[in-house]
C-alpha positions, -999 to 999 in steps of 0.1 A, spaced: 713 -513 881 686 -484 879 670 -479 842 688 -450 819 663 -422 822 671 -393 799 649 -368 817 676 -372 846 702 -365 825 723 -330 818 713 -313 788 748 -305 778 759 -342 761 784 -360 769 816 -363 751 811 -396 738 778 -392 727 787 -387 687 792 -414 663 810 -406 633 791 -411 595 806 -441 576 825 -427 551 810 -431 513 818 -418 482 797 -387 471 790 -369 438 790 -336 455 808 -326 482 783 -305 510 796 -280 537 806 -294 570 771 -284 581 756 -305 559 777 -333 570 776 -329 602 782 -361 631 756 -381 640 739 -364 674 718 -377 701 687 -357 696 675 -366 727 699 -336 744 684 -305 740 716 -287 727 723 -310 699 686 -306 687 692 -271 687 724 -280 664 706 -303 639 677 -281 637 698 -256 626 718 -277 603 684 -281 590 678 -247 585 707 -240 570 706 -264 543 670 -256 536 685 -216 529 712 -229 508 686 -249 487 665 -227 479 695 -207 465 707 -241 441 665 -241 432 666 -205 420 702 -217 397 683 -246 381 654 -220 375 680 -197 359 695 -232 340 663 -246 332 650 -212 314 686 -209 295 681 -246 279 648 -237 270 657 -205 258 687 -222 238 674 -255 230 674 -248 191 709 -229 186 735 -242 167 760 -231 197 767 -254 229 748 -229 255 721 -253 260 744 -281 263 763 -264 286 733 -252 306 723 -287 308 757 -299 328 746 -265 352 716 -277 357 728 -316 364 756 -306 385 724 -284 410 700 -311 410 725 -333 422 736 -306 451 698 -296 459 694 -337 457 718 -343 489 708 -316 505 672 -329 507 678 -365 517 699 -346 542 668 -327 555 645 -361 551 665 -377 574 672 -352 599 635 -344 602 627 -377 612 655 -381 640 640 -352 653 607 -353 654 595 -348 691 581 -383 705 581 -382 742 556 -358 756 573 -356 792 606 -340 776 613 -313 801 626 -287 770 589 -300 747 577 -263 740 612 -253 730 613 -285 704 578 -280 690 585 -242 682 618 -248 663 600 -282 648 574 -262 634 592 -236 619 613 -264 601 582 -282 586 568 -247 575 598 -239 559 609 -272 540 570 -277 525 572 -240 512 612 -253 498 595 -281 480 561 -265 469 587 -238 454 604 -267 436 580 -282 425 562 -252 409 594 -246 387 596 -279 378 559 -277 367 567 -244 349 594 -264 331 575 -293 316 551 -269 306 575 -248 283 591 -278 273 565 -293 262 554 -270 240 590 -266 228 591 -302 219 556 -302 202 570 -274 181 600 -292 171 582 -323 162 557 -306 139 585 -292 122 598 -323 108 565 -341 108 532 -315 102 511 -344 101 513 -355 140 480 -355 159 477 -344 188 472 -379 201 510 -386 187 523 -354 202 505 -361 234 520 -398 237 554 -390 230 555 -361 257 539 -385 283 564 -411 278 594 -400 298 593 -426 324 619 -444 335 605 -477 314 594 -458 281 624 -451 260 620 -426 231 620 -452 209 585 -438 199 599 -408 191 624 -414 169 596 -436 145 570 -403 153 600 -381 131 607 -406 110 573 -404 97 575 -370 88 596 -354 59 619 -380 41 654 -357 38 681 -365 51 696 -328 51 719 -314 79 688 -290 95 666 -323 94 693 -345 114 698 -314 138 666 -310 146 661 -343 157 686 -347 178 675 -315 194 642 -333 196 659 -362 217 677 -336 238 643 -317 249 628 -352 248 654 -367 277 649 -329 296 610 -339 299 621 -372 312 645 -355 340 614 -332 347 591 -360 350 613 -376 376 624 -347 400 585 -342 398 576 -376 411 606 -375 436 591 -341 448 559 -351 451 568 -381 471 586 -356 498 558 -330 499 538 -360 504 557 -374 535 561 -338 552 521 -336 546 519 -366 567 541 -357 594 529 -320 598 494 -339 602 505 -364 624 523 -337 646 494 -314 647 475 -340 663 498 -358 685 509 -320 703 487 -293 720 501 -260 721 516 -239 752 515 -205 754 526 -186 789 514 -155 801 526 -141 833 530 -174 862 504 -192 841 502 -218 814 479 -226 790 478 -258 771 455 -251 737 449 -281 707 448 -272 673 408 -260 674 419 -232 698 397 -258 731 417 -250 763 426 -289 776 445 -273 807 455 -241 831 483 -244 852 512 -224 870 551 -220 854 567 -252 862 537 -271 874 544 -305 859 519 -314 828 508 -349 822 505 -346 782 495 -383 778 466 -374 799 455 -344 782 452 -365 749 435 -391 763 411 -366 776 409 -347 742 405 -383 721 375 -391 745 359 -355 739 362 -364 703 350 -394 703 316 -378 727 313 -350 704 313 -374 670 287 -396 690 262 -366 700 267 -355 662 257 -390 652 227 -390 679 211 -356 661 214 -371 629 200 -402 631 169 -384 652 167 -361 624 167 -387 595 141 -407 613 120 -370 621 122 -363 586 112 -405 578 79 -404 599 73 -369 582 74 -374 550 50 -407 559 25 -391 577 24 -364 546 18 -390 521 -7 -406 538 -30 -375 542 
């Protein structure tokens, strides 16, 4: 029985090709784009599909990133009022997170079924354009996440330090300092609570409301620190596969009946005619040996001029 070659195949899938999600329980329910079946990525049209699930759910994110904003800036803003607006902004903000959350595991995983691997794909220029454009756009999704988030603790912070000092004037800045670094995960606010304790011995109604207020801002910093680390841990991944991918694919640009294939320092590795078949695995094999010539004549120069400069300096001191 001849071998299943994809490259032979019809681009339009067949209609057995989906599988169906397992069905799980969910916090928050997504749009049907969000989740959508399973597809073969390998056919062209259902790349086109997921990429622009993709898309779409990077849009709608950055549109729950700009509510917590809005959320974030209202508990701060109402942290120390008698009423419940900063409670309430608090169960806004939860209930966003947790929809921006599945929305970006979505995006996670979709990014990595996509990711172009085979260089002899007949449709590879058409994949690496949208591809790009998807990486550009989810790292400038998370850099603008993360730089409210960082906005955030820094407000907060100084909320909290306020707050603190107004039950107990004599914490250093040491105490301060600790208490707002430990929001992990493994440091309860145990510390906290014996920081206020210290201060000023009533046992009034403002004194008891202030520091629960305390513990409330003290538990936000502890949400901030985590989206944070969870943030940073995508932006670093995407950083790794927009670096991988920029040196695993050339790029093709066609002008006229020709085609040129161009790496990433603008070299020209090929000229050929419109549908003129292009061995990519060859062209980086070529481009990894041209690296590797031009790092050893660089490595040549150097050592000649280190040993010029040597018997220079030598024949200086002598004289």
């Amino acid at each position: 029985m001849p071998e299943f070659d994809i490259e032979k195949q019809p681009l339009n899938p067949p209609l057995d090709i989906t599988t169906t999600l397992p069905k799980e329980e969910h916090k928050t329910k997504l749009p049907s784009r969000a989740g959508s079946q399973v597809l073969d990525a390998r056919y062209y049209s259902n790349y086109v599909t997921l990429s622009d699930n993709i898309m779409f759910n990077i849009e709608e994110s950055h549109q729950h990133v700009n509510k917590i904003k809005e959320a974030q800036k209202e508990v701060y803003e109402h942290a120390i009022d008698i009423d419940n607006t900063a409670q309430n902004n608090r169960r806004v903000l939860e209930k966003q997170t947790a929809f921006v959350n599945d929305r970006l595991n979505y995006i996670r995983q979709t990014i990595a079924t996509i990711e172009p691997s085979k260089p002899t794909l007949s449709d590879l220029d058409l994949r690496n354009q949208r591809f790009k454009i998807i990486l550009r756009s989810y790292k400038d999704l998370l850099e603008k996440y993360i730089n409210i988030t960082l906005e955030s603790q820094r407000f907060t912070s100084v909320l909290f330090e306020n707050q603190i000092k107004s039950v107990n004037p004599h914490a250093t800045a040491f105490d301060l300092e600790r208490a707002i670094s430990s929001t992990g995960d493994d440091c309860p606010s145990v510390f906290v609570q014996i920081l206020m304790q210290r201060g000023i011995r009533k046992n009034d109604k403002d004194t008891q409301r202030i520091m629960h207020i305390v513990q409330d801002i003290h538990q936000d910093l502890r949400l901030l620190a985590i989206t944070f680390a969870q943030l940073s841990e995508m932006r670093n991944e995407v950083n790794i596969v927009i670096e991988r991918y920029r040196r695993r694919w050339p790029v093709i640009l066609k002008e006229g009946d020709s085609v040129y294939v161009i790496d990433d320092n603008l070299n020209l590795l090929e000229k050929t005619l419109v549908g003129t078949h292009i061995d990519f695995e060859a062209l980086l094999r070529k481009r990894e040996r041209r690296n590797k010539l031009v790092v050893s004549i660089i490595t040549v120069v150097t050592i000649f001029v280190v040993i010029g400069i040597v018997i220079s300096s030598t024949l200086f001191s002598d004289v």
